[in-house]
Biopython code that builds the backbone (N, CA, C, O; Angstrom):
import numpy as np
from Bio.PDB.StructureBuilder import StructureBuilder

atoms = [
    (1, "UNK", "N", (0.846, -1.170, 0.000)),
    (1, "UNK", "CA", (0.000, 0.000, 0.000)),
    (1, "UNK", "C", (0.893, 1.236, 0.000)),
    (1, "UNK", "O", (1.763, 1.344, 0.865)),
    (2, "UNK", "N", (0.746, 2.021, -0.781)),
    (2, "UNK", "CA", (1.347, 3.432, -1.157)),
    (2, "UNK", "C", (1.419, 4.123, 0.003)),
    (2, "UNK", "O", (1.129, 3.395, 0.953)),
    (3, "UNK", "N", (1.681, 5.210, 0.306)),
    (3, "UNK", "CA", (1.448, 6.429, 1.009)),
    (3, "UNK", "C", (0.558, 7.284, 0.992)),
    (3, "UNK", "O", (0.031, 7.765, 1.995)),
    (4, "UNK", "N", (0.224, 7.639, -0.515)),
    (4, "UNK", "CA", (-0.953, 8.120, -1.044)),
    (4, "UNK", "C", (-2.279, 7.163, -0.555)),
    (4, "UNK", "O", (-3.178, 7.674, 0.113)),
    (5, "UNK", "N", (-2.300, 6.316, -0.788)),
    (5, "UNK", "CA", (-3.394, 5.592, -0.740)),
    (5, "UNK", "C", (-3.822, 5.313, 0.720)),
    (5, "UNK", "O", (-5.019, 5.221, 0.994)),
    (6, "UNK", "N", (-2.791, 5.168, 1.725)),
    (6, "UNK", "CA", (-3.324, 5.595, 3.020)),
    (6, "UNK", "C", (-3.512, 6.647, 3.763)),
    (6, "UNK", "O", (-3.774, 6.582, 4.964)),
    (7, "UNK", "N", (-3.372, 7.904, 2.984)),
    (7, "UNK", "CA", (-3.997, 8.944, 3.300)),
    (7, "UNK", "C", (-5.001, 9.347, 2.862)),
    (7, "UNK", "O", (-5.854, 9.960, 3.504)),
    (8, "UNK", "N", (-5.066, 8.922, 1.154)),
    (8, "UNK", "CA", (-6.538, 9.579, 0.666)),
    (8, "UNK", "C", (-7.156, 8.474, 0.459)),
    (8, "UNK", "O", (-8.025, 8.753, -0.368)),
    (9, "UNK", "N", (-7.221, 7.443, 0.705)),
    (9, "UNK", "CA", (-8.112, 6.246, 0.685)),
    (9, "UNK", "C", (-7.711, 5.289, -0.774)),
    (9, "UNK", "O", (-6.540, 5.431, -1.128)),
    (10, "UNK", "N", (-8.428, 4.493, -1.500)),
    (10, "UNK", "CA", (-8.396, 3.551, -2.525)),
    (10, "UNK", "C", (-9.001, 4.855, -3.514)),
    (10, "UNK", "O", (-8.839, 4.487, -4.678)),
    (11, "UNK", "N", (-9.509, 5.962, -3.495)),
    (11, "UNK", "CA", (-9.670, 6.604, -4.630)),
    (11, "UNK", "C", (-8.591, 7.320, -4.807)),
    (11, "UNK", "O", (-8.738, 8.465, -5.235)),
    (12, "UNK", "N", (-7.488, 6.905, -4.570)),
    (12, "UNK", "CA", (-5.884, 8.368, -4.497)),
    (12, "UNK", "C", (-5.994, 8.126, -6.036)),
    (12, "UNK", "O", (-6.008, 9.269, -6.491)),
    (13, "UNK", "N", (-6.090, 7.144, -7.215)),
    (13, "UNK", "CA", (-5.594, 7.740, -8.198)),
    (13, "UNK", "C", (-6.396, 8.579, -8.946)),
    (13, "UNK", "O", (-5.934, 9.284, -9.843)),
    (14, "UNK", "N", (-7.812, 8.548, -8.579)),
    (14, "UNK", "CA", (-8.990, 8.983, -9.520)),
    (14, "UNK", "C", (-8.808, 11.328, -8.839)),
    (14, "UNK", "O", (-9.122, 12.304, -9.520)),
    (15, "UNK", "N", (-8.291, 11.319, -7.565)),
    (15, "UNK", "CA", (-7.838, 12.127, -6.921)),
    (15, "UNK", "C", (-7.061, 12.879, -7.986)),
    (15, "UNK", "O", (-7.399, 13.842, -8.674)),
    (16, "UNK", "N", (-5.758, 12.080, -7.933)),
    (16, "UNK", "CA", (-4.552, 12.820, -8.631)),
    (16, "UNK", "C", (-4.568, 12.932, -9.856)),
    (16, "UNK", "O", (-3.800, 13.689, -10.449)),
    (17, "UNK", "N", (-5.660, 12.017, -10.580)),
    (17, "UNK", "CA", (-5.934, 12.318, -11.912)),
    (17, "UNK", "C", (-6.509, 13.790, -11.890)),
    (17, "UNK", "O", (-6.003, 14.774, -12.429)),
    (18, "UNK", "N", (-7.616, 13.734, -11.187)),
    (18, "UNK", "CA", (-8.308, 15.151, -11.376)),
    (18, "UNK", "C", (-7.499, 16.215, -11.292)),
    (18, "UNK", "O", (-7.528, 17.116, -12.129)),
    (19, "UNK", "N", (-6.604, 16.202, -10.145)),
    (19, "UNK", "CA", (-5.814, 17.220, -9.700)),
    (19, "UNK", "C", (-4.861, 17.603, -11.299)),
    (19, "UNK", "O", (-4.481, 18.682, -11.754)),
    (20, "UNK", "N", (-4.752, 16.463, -11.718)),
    (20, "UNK", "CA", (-3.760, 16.899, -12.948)),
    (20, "UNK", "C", (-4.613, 17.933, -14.277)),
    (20, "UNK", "O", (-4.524, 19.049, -14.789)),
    (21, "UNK", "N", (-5.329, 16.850, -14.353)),
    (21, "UNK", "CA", (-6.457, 17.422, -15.292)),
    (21, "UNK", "C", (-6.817, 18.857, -14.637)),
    (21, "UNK", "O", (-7.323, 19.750, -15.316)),
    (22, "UNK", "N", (-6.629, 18.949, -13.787)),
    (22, "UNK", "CA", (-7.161, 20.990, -13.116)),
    (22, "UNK", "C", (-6.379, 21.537, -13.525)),
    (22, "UNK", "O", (-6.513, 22.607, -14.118)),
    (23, "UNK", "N", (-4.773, 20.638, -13.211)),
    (23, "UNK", "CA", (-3.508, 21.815, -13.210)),
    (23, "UNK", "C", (-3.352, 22.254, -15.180)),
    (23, "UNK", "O", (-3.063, 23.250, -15.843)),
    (24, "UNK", "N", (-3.800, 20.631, -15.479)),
    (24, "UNK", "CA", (-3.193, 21.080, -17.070)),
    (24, "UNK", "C", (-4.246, 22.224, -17.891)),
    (24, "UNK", "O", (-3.780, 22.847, -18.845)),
    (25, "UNK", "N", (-5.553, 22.430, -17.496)),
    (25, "UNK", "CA", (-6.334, 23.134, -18.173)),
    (25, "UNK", "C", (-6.414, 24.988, -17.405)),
    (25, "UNK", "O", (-6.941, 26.024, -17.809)),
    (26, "UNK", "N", (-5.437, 24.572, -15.926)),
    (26, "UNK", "CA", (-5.501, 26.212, -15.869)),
    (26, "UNK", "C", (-3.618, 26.591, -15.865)),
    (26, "UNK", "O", (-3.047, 27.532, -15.315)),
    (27, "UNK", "N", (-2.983, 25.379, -16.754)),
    (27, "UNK", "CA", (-1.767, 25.973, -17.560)),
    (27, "UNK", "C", (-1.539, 26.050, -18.684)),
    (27, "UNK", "O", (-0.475, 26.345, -19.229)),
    (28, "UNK", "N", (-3.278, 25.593, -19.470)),
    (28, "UNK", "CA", (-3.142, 26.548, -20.845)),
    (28, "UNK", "C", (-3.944, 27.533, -20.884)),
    (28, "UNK", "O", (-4.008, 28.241, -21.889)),
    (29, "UNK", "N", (-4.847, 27.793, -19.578)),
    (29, "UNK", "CA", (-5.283, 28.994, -19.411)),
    (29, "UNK", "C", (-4.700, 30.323, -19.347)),
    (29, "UNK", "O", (-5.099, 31.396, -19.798)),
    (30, "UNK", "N", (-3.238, 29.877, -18.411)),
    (30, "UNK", "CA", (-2.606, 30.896, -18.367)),
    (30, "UNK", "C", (-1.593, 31.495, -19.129)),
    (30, "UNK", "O", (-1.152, 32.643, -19.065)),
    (31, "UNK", "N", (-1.210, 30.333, -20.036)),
    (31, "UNK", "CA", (-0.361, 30.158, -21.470)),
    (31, "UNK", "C", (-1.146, 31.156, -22.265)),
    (31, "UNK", "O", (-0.723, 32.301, -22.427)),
    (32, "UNK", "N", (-2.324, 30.724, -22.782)),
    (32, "UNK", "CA", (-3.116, 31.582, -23.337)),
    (32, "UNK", "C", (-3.425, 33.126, -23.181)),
    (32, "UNK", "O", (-3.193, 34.043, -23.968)),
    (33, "UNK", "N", (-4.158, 33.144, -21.631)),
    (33, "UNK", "CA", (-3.755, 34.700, -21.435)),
    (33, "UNK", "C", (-2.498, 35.377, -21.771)),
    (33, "UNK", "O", (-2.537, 36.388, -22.471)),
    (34, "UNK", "N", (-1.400, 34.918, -21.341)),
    (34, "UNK", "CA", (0.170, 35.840, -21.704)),
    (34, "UNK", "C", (0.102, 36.252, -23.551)),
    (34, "UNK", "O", (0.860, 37.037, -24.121)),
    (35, "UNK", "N", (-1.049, 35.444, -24.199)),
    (35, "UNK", "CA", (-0.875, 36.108, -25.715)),
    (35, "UNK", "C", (-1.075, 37.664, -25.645)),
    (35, "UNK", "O", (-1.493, 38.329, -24.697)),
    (36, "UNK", "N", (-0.634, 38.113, -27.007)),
    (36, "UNK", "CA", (-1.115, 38.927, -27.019)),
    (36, "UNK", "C", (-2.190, 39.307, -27.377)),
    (36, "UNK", "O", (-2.545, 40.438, -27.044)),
    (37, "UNK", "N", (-3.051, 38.473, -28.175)),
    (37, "UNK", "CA", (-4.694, 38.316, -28.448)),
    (37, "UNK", "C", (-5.295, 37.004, -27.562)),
    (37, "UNK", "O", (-5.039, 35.801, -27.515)),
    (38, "UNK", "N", (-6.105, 37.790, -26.983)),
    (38, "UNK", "CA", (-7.029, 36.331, -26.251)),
    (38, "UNK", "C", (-8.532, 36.229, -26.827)),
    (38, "UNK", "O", (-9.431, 37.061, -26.956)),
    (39, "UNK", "N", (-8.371, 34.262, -27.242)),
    (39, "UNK", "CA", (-9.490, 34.474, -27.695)),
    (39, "UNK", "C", (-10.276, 33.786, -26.979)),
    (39, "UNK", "O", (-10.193, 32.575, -27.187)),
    (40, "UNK", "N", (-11.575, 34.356, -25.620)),
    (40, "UNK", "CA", (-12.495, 33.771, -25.078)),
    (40, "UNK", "C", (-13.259, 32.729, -25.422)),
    (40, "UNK", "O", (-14.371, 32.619, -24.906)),
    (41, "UNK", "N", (-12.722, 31.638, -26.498)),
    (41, "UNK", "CA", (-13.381, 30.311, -26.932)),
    (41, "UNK", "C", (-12.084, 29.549, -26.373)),
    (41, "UNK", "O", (-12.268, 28.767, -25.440)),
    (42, "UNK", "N", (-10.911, 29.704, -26.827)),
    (42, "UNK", "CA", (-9.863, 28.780, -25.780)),
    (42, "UNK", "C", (-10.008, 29.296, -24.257)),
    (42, "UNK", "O", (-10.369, 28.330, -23.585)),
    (43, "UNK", "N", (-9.898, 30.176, -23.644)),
    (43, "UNK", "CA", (-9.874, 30.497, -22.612)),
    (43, "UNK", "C", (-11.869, 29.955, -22.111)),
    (43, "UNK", "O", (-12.093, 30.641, -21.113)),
    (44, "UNK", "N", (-12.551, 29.506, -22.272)),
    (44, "UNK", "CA", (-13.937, 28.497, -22.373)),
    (44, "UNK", "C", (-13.374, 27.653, -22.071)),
    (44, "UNK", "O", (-13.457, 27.223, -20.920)),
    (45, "UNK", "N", (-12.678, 27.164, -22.892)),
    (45, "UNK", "CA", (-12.227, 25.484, -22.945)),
    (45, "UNK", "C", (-11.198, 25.197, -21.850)),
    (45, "UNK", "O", (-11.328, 24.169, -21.185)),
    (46, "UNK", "N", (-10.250, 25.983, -21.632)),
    (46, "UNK", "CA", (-9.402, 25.634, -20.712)),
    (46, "UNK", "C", (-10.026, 25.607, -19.268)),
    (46, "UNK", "O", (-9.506, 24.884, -18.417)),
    (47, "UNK", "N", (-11.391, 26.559, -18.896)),
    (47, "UNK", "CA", (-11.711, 26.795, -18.154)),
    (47, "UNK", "C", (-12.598, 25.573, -17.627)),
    (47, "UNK", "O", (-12.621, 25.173, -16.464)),
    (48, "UNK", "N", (-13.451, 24.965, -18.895)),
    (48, "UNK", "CA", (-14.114, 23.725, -18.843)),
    (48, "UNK", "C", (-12.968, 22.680, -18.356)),
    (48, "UNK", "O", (-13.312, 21.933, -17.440)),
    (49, "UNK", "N", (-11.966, 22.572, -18.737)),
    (49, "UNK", "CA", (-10.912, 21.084, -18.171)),
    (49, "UNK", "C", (-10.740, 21.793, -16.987)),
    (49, "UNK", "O", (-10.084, 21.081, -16.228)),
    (50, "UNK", "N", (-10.908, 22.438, -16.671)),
    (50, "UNK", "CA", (-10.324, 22.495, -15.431)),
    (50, "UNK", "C", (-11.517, 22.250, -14.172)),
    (50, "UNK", "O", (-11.316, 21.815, -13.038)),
    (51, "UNK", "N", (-12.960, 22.741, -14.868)),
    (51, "UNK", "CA", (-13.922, 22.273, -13.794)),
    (51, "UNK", "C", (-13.799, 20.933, -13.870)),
    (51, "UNK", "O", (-13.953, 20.340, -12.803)),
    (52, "UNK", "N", (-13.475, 20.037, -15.194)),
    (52, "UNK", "CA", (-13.864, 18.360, -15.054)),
    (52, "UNK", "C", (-12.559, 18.203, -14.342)),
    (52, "UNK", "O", (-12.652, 17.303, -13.508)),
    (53, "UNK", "N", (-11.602, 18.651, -14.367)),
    (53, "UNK", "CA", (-10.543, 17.799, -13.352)),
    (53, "UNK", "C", (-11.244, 18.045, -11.707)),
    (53, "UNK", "O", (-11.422, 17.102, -10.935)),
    (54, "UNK", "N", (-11.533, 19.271, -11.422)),
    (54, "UNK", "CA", (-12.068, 19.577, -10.152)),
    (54, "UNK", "C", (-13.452, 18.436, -9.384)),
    (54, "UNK", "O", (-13.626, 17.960, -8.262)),
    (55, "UNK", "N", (-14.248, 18.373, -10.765)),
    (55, "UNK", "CA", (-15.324, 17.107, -10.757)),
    (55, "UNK", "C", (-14.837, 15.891, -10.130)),
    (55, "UNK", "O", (-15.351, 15.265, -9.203)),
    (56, "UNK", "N", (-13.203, 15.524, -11.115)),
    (56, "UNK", "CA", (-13.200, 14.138, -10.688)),
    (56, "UNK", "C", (-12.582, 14.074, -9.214)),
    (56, "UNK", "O", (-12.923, 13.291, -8.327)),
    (57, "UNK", "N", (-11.677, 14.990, -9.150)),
    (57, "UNK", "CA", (-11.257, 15.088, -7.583)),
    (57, "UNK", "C", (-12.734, 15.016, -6.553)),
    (57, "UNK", "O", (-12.907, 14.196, -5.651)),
    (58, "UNK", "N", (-13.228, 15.569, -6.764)),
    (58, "UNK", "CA", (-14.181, 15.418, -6.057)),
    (58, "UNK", "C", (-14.882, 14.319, -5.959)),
    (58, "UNK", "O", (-15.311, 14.088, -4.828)),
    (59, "UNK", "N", (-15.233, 13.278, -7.099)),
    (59, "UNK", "CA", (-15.796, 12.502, -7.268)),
    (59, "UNK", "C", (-14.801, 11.400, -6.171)),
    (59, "UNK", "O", (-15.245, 10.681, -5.276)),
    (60, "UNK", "N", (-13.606, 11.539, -6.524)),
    (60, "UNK", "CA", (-12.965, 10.438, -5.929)),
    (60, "UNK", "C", (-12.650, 10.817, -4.142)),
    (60, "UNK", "O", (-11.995, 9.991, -3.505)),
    (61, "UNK", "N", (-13.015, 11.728, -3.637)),
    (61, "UNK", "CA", (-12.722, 11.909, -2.615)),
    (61, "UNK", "C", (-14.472, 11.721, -2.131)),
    (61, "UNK", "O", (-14.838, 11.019, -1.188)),
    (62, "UNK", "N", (-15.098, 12.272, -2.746)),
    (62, "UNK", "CA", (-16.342, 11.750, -1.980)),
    (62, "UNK", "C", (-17.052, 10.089, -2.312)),
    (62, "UNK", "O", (-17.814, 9.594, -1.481)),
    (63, "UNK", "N", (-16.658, 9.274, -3.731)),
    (63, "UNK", "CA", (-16.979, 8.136, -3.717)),
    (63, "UNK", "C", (-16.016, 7.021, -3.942)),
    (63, "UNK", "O", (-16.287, 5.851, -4.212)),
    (64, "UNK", "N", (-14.664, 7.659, -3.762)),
    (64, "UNK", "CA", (-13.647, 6.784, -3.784)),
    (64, "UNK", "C", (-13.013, 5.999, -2.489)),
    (64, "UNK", "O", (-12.185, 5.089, -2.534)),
    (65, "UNK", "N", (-13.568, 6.542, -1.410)),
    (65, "UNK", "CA", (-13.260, 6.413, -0.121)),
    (65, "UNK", "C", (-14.233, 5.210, 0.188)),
    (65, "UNK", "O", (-15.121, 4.848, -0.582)),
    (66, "UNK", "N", (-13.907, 4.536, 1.627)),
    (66, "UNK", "CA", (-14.087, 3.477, 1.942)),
    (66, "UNK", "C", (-14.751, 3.856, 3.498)),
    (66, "UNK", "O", (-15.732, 3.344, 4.035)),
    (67, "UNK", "N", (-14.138, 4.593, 3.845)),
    (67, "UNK", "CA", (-14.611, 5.373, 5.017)),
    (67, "UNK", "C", (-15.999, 5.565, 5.589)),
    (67, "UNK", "O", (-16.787, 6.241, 4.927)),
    (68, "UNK", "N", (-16.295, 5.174, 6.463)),
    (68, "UNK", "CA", (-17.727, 5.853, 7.155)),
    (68, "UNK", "C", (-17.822, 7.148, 7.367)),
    (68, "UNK", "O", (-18.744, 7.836, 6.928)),
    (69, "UNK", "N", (-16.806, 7.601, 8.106)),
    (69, "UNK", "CA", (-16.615, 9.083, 8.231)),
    (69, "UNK", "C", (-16.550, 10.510, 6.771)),
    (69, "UNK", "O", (-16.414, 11.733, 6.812)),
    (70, "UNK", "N", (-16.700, 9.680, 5.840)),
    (70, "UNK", "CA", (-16.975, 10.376, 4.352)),
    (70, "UNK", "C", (-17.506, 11.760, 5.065)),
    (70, "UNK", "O", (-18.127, 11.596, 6.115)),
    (71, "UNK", "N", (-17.324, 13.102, 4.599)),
    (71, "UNK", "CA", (-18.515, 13.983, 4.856)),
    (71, "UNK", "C", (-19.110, 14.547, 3.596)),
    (71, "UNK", "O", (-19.003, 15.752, 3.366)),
    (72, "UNK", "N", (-19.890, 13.531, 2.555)),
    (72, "UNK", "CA", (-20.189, 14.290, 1.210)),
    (72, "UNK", "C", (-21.914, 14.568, 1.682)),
    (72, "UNK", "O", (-22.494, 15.307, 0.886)),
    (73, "UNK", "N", (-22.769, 14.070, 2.857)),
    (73, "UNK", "CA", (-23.641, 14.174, 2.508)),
    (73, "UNK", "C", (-24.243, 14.954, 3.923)),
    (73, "UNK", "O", (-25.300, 14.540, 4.398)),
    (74, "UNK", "N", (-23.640, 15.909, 4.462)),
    (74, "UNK", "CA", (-23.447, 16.726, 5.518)),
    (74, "UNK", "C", (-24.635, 17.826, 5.223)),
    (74, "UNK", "O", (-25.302, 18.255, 6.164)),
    (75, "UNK", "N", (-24.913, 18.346, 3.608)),
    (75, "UNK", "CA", (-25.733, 19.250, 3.446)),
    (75, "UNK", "C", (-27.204, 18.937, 3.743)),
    (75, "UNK", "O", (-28.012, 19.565, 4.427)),
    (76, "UNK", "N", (-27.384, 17.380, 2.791)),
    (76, "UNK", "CA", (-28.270, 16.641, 3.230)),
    (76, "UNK", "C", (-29.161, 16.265, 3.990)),
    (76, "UNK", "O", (-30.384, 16.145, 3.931)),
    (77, "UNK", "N", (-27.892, 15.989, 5.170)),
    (77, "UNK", "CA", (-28.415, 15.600, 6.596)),
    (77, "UNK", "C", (-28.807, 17.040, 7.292)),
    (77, "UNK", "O", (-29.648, 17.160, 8.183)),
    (78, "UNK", "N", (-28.157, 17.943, 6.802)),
    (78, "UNK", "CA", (-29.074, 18.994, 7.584)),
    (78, "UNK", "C", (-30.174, 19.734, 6.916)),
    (78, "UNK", "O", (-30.838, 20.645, 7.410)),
    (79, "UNK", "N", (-30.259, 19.330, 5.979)),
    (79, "UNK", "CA", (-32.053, 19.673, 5.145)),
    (79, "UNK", "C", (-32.539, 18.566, 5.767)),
    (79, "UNK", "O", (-33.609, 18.874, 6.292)),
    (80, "UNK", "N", (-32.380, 17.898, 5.881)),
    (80, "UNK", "CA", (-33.649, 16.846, 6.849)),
    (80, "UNK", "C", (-33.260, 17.204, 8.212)),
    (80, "UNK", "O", (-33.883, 16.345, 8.835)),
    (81, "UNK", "N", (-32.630, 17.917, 9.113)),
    (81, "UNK", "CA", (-32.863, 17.948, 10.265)),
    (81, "UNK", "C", (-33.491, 19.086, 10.388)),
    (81, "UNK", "O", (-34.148, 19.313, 11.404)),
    (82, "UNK", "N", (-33.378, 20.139, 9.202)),
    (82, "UNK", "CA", (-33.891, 21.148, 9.336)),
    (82, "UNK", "C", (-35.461, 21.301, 9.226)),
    (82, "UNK", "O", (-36.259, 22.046, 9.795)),
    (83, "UNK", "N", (-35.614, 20.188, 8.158)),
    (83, "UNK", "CA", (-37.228, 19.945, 7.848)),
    (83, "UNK", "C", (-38.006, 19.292, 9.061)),
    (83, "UNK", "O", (-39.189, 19.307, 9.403)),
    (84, "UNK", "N", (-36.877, 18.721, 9.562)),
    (84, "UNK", "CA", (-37.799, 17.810, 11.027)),
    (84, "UNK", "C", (-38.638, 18.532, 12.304)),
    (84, "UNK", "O", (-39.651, 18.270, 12.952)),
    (85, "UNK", "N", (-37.438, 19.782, 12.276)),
    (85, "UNK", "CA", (-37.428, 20.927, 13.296)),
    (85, "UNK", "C", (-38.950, 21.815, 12.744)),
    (85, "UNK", "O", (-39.906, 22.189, 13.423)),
    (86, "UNK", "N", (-38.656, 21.972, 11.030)),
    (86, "UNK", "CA", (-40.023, 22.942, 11.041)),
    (86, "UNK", "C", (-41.518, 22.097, 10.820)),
    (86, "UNK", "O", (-42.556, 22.759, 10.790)),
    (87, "UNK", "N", (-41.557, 20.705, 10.679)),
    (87, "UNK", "CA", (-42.383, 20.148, 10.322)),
    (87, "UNK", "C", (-42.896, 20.180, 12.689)),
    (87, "UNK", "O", (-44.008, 20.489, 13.115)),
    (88, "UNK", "N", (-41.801, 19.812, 13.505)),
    (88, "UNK", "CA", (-42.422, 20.234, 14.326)),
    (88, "UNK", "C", (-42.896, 21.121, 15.097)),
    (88, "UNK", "O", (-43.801, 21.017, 15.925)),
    (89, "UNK", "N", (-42.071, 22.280, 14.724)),
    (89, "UNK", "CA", (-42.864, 23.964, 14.703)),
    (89, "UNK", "C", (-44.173, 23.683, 14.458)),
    (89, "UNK", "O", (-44.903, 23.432, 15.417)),
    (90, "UNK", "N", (-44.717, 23.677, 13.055)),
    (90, "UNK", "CA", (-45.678, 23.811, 12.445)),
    (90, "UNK", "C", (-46.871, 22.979, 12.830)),
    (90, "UNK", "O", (-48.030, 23.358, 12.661)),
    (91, "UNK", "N", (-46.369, 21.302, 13.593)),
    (91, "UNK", "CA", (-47.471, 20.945, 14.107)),
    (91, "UNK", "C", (-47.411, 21.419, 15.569)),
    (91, "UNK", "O", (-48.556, 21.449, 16.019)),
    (92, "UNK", "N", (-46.636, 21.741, 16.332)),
    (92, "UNK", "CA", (-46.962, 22.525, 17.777)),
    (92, "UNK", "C", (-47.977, 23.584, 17.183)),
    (92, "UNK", "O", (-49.187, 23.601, 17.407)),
    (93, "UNK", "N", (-47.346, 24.364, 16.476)),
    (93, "UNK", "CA", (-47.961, 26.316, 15.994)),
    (93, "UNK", "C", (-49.615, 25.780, 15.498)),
    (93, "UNK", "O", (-50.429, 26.688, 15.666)),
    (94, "UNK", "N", (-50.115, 24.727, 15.036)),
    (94, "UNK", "CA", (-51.340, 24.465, 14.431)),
    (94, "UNK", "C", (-51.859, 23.775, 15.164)),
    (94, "UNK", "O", (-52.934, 23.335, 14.755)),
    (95, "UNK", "N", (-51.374, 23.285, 16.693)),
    (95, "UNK", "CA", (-52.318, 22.384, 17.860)),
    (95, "UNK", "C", (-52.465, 21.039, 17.320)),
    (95, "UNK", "O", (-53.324, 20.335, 17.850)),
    (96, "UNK", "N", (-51.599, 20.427, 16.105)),
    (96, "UNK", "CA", (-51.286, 19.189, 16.192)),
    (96, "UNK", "C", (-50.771, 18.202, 16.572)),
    (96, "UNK", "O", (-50.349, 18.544, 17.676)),
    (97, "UNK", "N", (-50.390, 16.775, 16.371)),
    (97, "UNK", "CA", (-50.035, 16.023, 17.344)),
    (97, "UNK", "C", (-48.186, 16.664, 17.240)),
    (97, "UNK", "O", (-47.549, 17.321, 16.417)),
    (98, "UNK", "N", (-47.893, 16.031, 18.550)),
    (98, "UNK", "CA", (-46.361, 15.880, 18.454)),
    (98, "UNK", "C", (-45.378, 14.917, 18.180)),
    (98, "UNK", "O", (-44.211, 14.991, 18.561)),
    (99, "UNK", "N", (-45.867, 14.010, 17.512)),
    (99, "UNK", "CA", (-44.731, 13.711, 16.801)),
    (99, "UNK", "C", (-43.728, 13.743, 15.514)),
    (99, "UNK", "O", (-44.268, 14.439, 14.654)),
    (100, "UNK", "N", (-42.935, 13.432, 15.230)),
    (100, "UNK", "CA", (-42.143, 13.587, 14.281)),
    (100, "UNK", "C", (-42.664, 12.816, 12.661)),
    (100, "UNK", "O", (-42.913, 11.612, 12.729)),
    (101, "UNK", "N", (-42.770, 13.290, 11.702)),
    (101, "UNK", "CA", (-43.098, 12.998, 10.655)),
    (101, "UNK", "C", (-41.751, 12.240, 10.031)),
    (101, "UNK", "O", (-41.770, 11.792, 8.885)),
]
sb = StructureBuilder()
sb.init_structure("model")
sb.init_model(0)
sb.init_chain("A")
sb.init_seg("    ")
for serial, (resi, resn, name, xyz) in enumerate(atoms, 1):
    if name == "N":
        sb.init_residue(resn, " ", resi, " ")
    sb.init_atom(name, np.array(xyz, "f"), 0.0, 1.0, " ", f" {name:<3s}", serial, name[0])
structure = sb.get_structure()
């Protein structure tokens, strides 16, 4: 087992792929800008590789992992705790029952 791989889990290569794929599309971004004409259809494109490298990093850190402790679905869990809280506002505030939906 690598080094990499016991720090960022069994998705380290899908990781460092992305990471590459970011670096290479915002170093012809910046290749590009130093022209002296820029033309906003390459500078599009470079900008697009660089969100899909960012994608896959992400992808592999939130579904490449093995981990319980993952935190990809943190937003989630608090739209449903949040909905729980007003669903029981709303039946206290309307003299309905109390329990949890």
């Amino acid at each position: 087992m690598s080094g990499l791989e016991e720090k960022l889990g069994p998705g380290h290569q899908q990781i460092v792929l992305g990471l590459l794929i970011f670096a290479a599309g915002a170093l012809w971004g910046v290749m590009l800008a130093q022209g002296d004409e820029v033309d906003l259809k390459d500078l599009f494109v470079s900008a697009v590789i660089m969100l899909s490298g960012a994608m896959i990093t992400l992808l592999g850190v939130s579904f490449g992992t093995d981990n319980e402790d993952d935190r990809t679905n943190d937003l989630q869990d608090a739209i449903n705790e949040l909905t729980g809280m007003l669903n029981t506002l709303q039946s206290k505030v309307t003299g309905g029952s109390d329990e949890d939906e």
